[in-house]
C-alpha positions, 0 to 999 in steps of 0.5 A, a space after each residue: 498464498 502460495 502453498 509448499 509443496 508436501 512430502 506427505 500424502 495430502 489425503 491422508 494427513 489427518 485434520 488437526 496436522 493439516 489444520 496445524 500446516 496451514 497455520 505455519 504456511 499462513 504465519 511464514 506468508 505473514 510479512 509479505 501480507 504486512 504491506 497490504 493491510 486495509 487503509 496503507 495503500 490508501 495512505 500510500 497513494 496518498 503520498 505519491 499524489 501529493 509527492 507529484 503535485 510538489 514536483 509538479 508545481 515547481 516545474 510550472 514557470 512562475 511570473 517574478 514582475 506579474 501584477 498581483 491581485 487587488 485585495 478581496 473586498 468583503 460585504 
């Protein structure tokens, strides 16, 4: 988090007003930490992975005449 500057003297402002300072610095930081909430970048990443496999795969040439498989036989 990065701190503004002060005009007061740091060592001299009193808890409660020092307290109240780093809550109004944290609450005006706030969207900028929105993004980084436990789990979104999971998600994120989960999204590009699977944007890339998409274009992965219709990059790779496809066979339009090659034979298909024979059928699975089950037991």
């Amino acid at each position: 988090m990065a701190r503004r500057p002060m005009d007061r003297d740091d060592a001299n402002l009193p808890l409660a007003e020092a307290a109240r300072d780093r809550r109004r610095d944290r609450a005006a930081d706030a969207p900028a930490r929105a993004g980084m909430r436990t789990g979104l970048a999971k998600q994120f990443k989960q999204v590009l992975d699977s944007q890339l496999k998409r274009a992965q795969d219709s990059e790779k040439p496809r066979e339009v005449d090659a034979p298909s498989p024979p059928p699975r036989r089950y037991k």
